[in-house]
C-alpha positions as CSV (number, residue, x, y, z in Angstrom):
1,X,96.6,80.2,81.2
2,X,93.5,80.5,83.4
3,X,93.1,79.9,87.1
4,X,89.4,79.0,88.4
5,X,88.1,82.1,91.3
6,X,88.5,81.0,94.6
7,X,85.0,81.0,96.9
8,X,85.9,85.8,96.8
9,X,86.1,85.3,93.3
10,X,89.5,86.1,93.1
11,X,92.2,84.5,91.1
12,X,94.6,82.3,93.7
13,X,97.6,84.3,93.0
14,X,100.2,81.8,94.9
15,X,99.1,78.9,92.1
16,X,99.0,80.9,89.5
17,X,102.8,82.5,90.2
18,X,103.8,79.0,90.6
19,X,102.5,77.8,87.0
20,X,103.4,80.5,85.5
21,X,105.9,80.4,82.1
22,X,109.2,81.9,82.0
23,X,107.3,84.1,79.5
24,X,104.4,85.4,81.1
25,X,106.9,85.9,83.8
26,X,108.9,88.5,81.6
27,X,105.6,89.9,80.6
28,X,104.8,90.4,84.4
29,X,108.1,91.9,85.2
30,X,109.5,93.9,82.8
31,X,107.6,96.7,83.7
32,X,109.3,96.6,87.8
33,X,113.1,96.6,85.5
34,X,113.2,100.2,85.4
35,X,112.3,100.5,89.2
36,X,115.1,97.8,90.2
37,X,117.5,99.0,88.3
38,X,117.1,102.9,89.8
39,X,117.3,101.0,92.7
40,X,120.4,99.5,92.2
41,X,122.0,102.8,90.6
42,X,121.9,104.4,93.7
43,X,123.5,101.6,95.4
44,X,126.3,100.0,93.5
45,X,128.8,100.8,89.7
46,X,126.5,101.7,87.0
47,X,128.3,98.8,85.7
48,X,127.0,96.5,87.6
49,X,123.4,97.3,87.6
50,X,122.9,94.7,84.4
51,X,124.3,92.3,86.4
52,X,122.7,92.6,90.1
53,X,119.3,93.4,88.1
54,X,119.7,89.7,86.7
55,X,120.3,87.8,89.9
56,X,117.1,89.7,91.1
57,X,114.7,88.7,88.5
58,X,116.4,84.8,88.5
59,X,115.9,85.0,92.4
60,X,112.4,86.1,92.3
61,X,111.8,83.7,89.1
62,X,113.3,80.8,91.2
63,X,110.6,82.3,94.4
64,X,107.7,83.3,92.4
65,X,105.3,81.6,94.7
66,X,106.3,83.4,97.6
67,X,105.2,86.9,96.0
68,X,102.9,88.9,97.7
69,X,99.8,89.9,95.7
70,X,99.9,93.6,95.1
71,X,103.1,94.0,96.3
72,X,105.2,92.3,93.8
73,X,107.5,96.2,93.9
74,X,108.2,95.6,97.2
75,X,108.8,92.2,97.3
76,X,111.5,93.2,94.2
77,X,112.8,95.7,96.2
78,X,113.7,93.8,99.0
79,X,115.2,90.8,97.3
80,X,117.2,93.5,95.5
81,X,118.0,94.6,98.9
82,X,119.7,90.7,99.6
83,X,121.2,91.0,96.2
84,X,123.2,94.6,97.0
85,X,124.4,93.6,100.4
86,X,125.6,90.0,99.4
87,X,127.5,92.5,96.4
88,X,129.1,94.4,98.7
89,X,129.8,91.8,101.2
90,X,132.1,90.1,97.9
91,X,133.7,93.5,97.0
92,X,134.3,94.3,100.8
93,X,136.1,90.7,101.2
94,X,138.1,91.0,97.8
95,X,139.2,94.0,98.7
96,X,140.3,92.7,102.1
97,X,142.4,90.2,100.4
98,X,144.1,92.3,97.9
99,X,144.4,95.0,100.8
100,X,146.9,92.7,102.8
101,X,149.0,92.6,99.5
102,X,149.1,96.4,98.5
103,X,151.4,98.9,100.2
104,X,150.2,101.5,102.7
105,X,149.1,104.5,101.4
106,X,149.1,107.5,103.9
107,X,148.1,110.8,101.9
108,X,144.2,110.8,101.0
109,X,143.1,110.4,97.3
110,X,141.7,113.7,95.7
111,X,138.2,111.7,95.7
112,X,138.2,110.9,99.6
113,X,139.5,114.8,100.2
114,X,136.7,116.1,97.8
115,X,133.8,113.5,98.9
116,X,135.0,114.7,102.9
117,X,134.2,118.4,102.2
118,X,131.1,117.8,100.9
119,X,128.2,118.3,104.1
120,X,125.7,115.9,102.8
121,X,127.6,113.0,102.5
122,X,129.0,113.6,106.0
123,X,125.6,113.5,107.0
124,X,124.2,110.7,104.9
125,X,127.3,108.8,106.9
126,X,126.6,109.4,110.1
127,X,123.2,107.9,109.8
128,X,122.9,104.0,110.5
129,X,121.9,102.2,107.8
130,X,118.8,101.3,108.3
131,X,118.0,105.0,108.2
132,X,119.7,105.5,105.1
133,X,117.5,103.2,103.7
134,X,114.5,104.1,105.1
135,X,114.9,107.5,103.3
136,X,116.3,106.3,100.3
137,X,113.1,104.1,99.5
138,X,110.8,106.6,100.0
139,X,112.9,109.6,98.8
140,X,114.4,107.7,96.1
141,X,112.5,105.0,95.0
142,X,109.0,106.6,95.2
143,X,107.8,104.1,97.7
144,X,104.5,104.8,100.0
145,X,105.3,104.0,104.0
146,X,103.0,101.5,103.3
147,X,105.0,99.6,100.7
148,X,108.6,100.6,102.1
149,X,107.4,98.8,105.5
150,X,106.6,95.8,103.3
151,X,110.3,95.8,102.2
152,X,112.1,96.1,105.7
153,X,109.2,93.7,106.9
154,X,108.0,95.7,109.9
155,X,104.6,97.4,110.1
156,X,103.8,100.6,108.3
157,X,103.4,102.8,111.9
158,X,107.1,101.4,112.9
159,X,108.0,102.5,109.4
160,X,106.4,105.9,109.8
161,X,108.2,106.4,112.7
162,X,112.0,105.7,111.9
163,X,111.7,107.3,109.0
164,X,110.4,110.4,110.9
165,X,113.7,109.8,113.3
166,X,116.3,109.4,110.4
167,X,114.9,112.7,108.6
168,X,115.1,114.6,111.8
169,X,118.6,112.6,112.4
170,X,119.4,113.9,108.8
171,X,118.8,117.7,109.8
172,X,120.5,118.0,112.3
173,X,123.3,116.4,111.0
174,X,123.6,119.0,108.0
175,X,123.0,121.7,110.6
């Protein structure tokens, strides 16, 4: 498939993602699958990963036109983002419903006692999440400020700065 060069001499990236095949796609993309699916490790059952990793690639197959140039990794990671939070939002409501139905449980499990002792993840809960994800994308995932600011949608110096205020948040909390 070939695209004429705009007046830069650039390919016009918005037409060309919208022409497209659902194989060149799969060409395109299969190299971010690794990325999006470390992603998604860190943030939902192992299980699940096939899954969420699936409704990420249909969703941005279904808004290809809408990818930024050079920041199709970012633009993955935050539809991922959508993808995880409308997981959880289903999980957090099924659980709610079978919740009502379940009798009340008042001694701990072993894996709420053990996960409580542990300092970090006291920590890592006491920040909001906007923090939490702020480090996780750039200590996780790799990400420059540059490109984690693309996937919250603010500007790189905002970026910058949260993230300065959640690692400092962070530190003090394990202290």
């Amino acid at each position: 498939m070939t695209t004429p060069p705009d007046a830069l001499g650039e390919i016009n990236y918005k037409i060309r993602l919208e022409q497209v095949s659902p194989e060149e796609f799969t060409t395109l993309y299969r190299g971010f699958l690794p990325q999006i699916s470390s992603y998604l490790v860190r943030r939902c059952e192992k299980s699940e990963v096939e899954e969420l990793a699936s409704r990420v690639f249909e969703i941005a197959w279904r808004k290809r036109a809408q990818a930024p140039k050079e920041y199709e990794l970012a633009w993955l990671y935050r539809i991922a983002g959508f993808v995880v939070a409308n997981h959880r939002r289903a999980i957090k409501s099924e659980q709610n419903f079978v919740a009502r139905f379940r009798p009340l449980d008042f001694a701990p499990s072993p894996e709420d006692i053990a996960i409580a002792d542990l300092s970090l993840s006291k920590a890592w809960g006491k920040l909001s999440p906007f923090e939490r994800e702020a480090i996780s994308l750039t200590a996780f995932e790799g990400l420059t400020n540059q490109d984690a600011a693309k996937v919250l949608e603010i500007s790189p110096n905002a970026f910058t700065q949260r993230l300065a205020k959640a690692r400092a948040k962070l530190k003090a909390n394990l202290s």
